[in-house]
Every structure is written in structure tokens, then in C-alpha cells.
ROPATOR-459555 format. One record per residue: x, y, z of N, C-alpha, C in turn. Coordinates in steps of 0.1 Angstrom, whole numbers, padded with zeros to 4 digits, always signed. Example, Ala and Ser with C-alpha at 12.3 -4.5 7.8 and 13.67 -1.06 7.14 Angstrom:
# ROPATOR-459555
+0132-0057+0078+0123-0045+0078+0132-0033+0078/+0128-0022+0071+0137-0011+0071+0129+0000+0079/
# end
This chain:
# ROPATOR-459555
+0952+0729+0867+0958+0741+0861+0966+0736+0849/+0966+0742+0838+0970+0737+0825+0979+0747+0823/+0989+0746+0813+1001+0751+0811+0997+0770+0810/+0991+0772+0797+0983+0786+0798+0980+0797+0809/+0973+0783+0817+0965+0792+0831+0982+0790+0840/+0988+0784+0841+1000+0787+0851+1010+0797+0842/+1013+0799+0835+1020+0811+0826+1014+0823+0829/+1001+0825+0829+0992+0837+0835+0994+0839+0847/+0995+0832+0853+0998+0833+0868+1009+0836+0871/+1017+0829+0869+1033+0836+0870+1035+0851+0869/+1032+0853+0860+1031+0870+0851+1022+0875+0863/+1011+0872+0866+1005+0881+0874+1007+0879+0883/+1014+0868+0891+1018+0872+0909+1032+0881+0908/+1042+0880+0900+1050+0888+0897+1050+0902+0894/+1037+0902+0884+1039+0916+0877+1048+0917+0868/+1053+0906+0861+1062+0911+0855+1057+0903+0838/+1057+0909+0830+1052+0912+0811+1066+0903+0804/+1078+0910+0809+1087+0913+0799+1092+0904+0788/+1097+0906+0781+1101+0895+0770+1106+0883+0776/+1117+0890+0782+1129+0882+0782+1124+0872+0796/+1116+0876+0805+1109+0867+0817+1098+0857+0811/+1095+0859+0800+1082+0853+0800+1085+0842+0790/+1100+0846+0780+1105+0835+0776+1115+0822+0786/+1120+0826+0798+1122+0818+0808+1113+0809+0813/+1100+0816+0819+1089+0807+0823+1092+0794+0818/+1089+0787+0805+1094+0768+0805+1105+0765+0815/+1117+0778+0816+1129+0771+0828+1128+0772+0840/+1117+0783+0840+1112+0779+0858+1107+0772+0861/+1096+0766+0855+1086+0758+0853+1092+0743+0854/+1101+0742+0849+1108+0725+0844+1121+0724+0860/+1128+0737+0860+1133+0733+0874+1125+0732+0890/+1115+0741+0886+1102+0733+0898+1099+0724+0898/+1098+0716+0886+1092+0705+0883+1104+0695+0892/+1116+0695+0887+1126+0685+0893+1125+0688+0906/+1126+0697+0912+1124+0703+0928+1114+0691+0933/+1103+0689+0927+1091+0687+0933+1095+0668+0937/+1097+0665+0921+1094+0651+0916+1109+0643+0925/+1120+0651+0930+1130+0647+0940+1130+0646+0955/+1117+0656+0954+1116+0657+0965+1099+0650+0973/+1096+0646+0966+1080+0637+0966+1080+0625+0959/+1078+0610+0965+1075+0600+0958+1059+0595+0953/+1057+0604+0945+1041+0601+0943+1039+0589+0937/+1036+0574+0943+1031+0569+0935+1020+0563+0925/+1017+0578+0920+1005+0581+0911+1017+0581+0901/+1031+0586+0902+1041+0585+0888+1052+0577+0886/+1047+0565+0885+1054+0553+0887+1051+0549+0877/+1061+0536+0864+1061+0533+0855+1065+0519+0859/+1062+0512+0848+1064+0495+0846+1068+0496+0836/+1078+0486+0832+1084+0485+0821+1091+0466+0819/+1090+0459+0811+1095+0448+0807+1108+0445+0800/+1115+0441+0805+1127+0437+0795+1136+0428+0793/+1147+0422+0793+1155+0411+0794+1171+0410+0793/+1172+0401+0802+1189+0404+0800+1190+0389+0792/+1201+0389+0790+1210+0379+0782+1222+0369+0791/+1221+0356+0788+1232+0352+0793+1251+0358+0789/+1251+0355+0804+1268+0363+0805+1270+0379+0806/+1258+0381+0800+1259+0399+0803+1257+0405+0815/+1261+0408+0822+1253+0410+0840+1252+0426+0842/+1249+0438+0825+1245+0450+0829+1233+0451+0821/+1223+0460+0826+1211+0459+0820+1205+0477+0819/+1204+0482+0811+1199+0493+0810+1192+0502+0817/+1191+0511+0822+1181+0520+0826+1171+0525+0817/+1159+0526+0819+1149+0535+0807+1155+0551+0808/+1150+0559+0795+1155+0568+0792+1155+0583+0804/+1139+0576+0808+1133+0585+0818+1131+0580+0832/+1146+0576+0832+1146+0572+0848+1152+0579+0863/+1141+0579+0870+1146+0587+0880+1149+0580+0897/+1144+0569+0898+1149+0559+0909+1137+0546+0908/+1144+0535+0916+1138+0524+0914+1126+0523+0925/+1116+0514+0922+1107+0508+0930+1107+0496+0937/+1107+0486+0922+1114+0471+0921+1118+0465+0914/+1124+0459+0910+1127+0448+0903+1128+0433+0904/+1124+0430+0894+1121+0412+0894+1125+0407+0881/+1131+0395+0885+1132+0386+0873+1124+0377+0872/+1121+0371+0859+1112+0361+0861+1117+0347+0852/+1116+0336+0861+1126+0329+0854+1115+0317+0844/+1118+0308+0839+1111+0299+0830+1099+0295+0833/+1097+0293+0846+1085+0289+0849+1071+0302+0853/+1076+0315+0849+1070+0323+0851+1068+0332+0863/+1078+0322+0876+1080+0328+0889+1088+0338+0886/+1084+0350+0898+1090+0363+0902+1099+0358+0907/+1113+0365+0908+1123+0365+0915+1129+0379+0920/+1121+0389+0931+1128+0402+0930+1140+0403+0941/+1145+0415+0927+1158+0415+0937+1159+0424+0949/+1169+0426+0954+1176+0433+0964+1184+0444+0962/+1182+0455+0962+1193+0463+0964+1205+0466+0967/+1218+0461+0963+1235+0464+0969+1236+0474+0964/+1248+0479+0973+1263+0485+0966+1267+0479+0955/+1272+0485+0944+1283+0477+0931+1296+0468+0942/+1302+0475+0952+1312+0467+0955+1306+0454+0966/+1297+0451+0970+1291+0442+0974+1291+0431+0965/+1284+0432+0956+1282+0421+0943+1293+0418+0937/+1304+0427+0938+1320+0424+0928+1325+0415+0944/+1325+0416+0956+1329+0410+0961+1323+0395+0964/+1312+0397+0962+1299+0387+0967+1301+0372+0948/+1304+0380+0940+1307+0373+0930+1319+0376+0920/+1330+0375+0924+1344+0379+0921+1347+0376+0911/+1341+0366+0902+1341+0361+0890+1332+0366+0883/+1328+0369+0874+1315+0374+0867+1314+0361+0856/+1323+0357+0850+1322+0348+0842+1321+0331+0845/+1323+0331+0855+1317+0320+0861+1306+0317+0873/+1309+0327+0884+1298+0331+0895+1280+0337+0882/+1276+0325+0882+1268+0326+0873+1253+0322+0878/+1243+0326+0876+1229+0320+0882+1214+0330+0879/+1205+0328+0886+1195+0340+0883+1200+0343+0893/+1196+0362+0889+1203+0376+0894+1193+0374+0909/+1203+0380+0922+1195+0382+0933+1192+0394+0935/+1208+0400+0927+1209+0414+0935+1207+0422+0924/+1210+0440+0926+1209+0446+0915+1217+0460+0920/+1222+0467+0915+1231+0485+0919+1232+0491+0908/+1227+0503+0909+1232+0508+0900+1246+0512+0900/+1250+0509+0888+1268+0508+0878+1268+0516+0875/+1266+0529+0866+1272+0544+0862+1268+0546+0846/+1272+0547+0842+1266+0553+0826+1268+0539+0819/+1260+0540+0808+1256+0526+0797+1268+0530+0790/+1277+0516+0786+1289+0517+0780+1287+0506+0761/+1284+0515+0754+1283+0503+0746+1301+0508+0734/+1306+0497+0735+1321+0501+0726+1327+0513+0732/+1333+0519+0724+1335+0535+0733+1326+0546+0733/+1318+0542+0734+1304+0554+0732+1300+0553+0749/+1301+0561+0757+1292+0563+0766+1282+0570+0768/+1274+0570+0774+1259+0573+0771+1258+0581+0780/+1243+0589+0785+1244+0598+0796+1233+0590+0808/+1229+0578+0797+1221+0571+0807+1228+0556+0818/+1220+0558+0829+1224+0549+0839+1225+0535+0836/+1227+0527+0841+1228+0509+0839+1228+0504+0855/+1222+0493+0852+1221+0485+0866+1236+0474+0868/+1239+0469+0877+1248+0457+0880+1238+0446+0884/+1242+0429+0877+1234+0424+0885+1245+0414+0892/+1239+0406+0899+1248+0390+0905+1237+0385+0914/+1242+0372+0912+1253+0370+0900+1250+0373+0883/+1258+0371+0877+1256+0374+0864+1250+0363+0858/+1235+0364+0851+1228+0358+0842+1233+0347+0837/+1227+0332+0838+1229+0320+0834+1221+0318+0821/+1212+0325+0822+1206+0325+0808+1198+0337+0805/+1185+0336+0796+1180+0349+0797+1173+0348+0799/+1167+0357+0808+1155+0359+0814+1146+0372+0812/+1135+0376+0812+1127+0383+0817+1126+0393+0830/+1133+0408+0826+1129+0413+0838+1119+0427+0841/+1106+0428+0852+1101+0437+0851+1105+0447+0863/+1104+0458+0859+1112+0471+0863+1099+0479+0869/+1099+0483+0881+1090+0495+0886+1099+0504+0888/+1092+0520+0882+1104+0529+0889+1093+0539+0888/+1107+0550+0894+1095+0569+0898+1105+0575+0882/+1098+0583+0874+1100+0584+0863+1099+0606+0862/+1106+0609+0858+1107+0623+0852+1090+0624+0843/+1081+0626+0848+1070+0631+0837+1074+0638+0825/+1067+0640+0815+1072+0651+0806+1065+0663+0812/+1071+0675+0811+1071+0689+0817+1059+0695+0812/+1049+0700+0818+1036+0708+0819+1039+0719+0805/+1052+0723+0804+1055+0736+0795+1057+0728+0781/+1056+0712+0782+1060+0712+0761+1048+0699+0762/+1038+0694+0772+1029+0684+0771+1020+0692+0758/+1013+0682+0748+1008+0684+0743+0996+0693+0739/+0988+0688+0753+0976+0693+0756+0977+0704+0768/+0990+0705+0774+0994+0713+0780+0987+0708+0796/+0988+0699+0797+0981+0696+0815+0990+0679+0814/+0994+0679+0828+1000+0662+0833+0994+0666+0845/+0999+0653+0853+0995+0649+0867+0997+0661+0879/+1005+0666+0879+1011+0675+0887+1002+0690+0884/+0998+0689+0875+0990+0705+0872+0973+0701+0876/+0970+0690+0872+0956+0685+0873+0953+0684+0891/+0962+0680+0898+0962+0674+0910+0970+0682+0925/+0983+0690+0918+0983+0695+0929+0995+0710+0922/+0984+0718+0918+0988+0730+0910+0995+0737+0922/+0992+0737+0933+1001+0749+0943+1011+0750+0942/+1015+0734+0949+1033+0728+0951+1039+0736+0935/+1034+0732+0923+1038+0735+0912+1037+0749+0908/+1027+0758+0914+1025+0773+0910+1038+0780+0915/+1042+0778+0931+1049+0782+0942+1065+0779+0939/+1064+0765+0938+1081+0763+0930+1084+0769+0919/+1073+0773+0909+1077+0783+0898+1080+0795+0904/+1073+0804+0909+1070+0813+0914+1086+0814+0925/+1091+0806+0930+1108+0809+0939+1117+0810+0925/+1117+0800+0917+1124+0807+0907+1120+0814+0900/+1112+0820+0893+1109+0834+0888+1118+0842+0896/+1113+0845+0908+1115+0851+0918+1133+0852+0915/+1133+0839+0920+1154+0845+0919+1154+0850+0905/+1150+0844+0892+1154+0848+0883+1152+0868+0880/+1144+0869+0889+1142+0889+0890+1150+0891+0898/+1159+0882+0908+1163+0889+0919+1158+0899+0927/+1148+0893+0930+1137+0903+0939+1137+0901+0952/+1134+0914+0958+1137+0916+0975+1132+0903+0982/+1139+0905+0994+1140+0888+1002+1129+0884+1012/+1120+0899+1012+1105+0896+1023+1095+0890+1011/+1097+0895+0999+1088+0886+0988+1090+0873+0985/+1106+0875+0985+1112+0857+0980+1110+0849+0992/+1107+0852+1007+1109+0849+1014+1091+0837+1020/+1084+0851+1012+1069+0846+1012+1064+0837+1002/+1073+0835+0988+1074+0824+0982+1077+0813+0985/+1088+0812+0988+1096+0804+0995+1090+0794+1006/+1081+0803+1016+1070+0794+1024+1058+0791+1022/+1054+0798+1013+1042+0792+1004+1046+0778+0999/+1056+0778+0989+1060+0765+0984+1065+0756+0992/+1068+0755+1004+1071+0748+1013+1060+0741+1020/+1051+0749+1026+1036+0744+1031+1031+0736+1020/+1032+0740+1003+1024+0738+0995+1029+0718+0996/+1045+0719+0994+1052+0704+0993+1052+0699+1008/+1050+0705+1018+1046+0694+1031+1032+0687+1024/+1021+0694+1021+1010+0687+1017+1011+0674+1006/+1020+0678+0996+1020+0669+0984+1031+0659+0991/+1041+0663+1005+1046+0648+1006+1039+0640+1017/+1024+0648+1023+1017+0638+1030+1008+0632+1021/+1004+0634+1007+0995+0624+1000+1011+0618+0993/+1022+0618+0984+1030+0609+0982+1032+0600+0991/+1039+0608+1006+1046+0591+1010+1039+0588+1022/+1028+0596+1024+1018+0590+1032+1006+0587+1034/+0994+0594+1026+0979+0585+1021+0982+0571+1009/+0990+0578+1007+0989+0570+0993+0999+0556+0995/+1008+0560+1004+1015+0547+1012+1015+0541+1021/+1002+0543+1028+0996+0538+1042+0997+0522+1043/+0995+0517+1029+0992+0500+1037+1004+0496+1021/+1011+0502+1019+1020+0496+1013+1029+0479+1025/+1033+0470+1016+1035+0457+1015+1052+0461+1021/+1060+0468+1015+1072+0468+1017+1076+0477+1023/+1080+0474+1037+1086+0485+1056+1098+0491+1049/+1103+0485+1040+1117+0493+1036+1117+0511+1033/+1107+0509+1019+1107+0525+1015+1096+0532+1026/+1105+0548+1023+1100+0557+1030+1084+0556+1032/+1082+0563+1044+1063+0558+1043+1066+0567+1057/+1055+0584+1053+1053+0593+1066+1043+0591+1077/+1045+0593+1085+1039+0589+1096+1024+0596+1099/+1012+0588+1100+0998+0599+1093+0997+0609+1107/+0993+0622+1104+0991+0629+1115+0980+0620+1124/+0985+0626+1140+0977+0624+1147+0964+0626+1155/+0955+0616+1156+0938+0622+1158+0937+0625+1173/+0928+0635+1174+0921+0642+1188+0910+0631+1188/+0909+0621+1199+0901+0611+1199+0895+0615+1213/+0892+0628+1217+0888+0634+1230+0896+0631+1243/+0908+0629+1239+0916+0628+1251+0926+0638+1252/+0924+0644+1270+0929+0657+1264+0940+0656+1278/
# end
């Protein structure tokens, strides 16, 4: 379903033309979108990214379009992986109390709070590492990433319209809905439509599609159970 064909639909499960709704639609559309992509780890929308820290500096950037981590790794001179671990920030401040001397390749990593460059703070996130960077190194980043929104893609179709238009019809379709403030047995039948629609999209996120994943840590749903004639 491409941006066009879900704009039509909206309009016509609603019934509703009007100016002022049909210039909303991108805002319904883009807060389904977050609904979905917080609430489902698809990793069909996962990003890689390369970058480096510097010696002595122990904070390292978020990308622009970040929305939670996968993995990270450093890689140090010899071209070995080194991934890290996930802390708390006050773990690592207690774990290396020195930043300026508690020095080595990074084990750990937390996210720290907004990127601080001089007095400008930014609205984007930053990592903590420790210990803090002995020299510079190489690090590669896996993360789950904000797509760009079905309503300003170019060609007007991403992953989420091509693959699983319901989840995405139905989360538009609850907000439309509030945005009419429309009776509660209709919002109500939205509301469970999109619900059935995202149980399905979080059994292919975090469970076809995560069945023989490597790492027991992240979430991974449990695959429904088979009738093997035992009754």
C-alpha cells in the first residue's frame, strides 16, 4: 500500500472528505507510524553504521535517526571486534571514577542524555563509554532506526506499507478516529482491529524473524504452539 492508496482509505473507512481532516492525515499517519515502530522490533529496520571515537573523549554520538540500540563494537588495531555491554551511566562513573586516567578499549556503553558540544545542546542522544578511549578506534553501531514516514517518502511506499499495510492502515485509522472524536463502538472496533493487526507484526518482528537469533538477551516471542495430534 503506497502513500495515495492509504490516504484513500482513510477517507473512505471514515467517510470523512473535509479539508481540514485530510490535511491532518500525514499526522495521523506519522503518529501510527511511531505507535508501531516502539512497539515492534522488526529486524527488517535495522541500520549499520561506522564511526570512531578519539582518544580521551569517552562520549560518542547517536545517529540522527536513532531509535534504540542492537550492538555495538569496537574494533581495535588488529581489526578484532570488541562488543560492548550495556550499563547504567552510574555504573561506569562508579566502575571508572577517573575518566582521565581509568583509560583502555571501551567495554561498556549507556546512553548519557543529549550531545553537548560548547553550550549548544542538541536534541540528539550520546553514548557514555568506559572506560574512556586510550586511543582511537573504530566503532560499528547496529540499531532500530525511525524510517522516513510513508506520507513525505519519495515514491510514496517504505517497508511498513509494502509488508504489513494493516498494522499501518488501523493505527491511522485510531487516530483519525480520535481526531473526529467519533462514537466509542466505532473507535472501539478500530482500536481492535489495530491491535490483532500489531499482535501479527510482533509475531514476524520478535518472533519469525528472531527464532535462531545468536543473542538470549533481547526480546525473542515465544512461536505459537503445534497440534502434533495429541489431544
Amino acid at each position: 500500500m503506497n502513500y495515495t492508496q492509504l490516504t484513500a482509505a482513510i477517507c473512505d473507512y471514515t467517510q470523512n472528505f473535509e479539508t481540514d481532516f485530510v490535511a491532518n492525515i500525514p499526522v495521523f499517519v506519522k503518529q501510527a507510524e511511531q505507535r508501531i515502530y516502539n512497539s515492534v522490533q522488526f529486524p527488517s529496520l535495522r541500520k549499520n553504521v561506522t564511526g570512531s571515537v578519539t582518544s580521551a573523549n569517552k562520549y560518542l554520538s547517536c545517529p540522527t535517526d536513532f531509535l534504540s540500540v542492537f550492538s555495538m563494537a569496537v574494533i581495535d588495531a588488529t581489526g578484532a571486534y570488541e562488543y560492548l555491554l550495556n550499563k547504567d551511566v552510574n555504573f561506569i562513573r562508579q566502575a571508572y571514577p577517573n575518566p582521565t586516567t581509568d583509560v583502555g578499549i571501551p567495554k561498556y556503553y549507556a546512553l548519557f542524555g543529549p550531545t553537548v558540544s560548547g553550550a549548544v545542546i542538541s536534541d540528539e542522544l550520546s553514548f557514555l563509554l568506559g572506560p574512556t578511549p586510550d586511543a582511537a578506534y573504530s566503532v560499528e553501531l547496529h540499531y532500530y532506526y525511525y524510517p522516513e514516514s510513508i506520507s513525505v517518502a519519495a515514491d510514496g511506499q517504505t517497508w511498513l506499507g509494502d509488508n504489513f499495510d494493516t498494522v499501518l492502515l488501523y493505527g491511522s485509522l485510531v487516530e483519525a478516529y480520535t481526531f473526529m472524536k467519533g462514537e466509542n463502538d466505532m473507535m472501539a472496533l478500530y482500536d481492535g482491529k489495530y491491535k490483532e493487526a500489531l499482535a501479527l507484526a510482533q509475531r514476524l518482528g520478535d518472533g519469525l524473524e528472531r527464532s535462531d537469533a545468536y543473542r538470549s538477551g533481547q526480546y525473542r516471542q515465544a512461536p505459537l504452539p503445534q497440534n502434533n495430534g495429541v489431544r
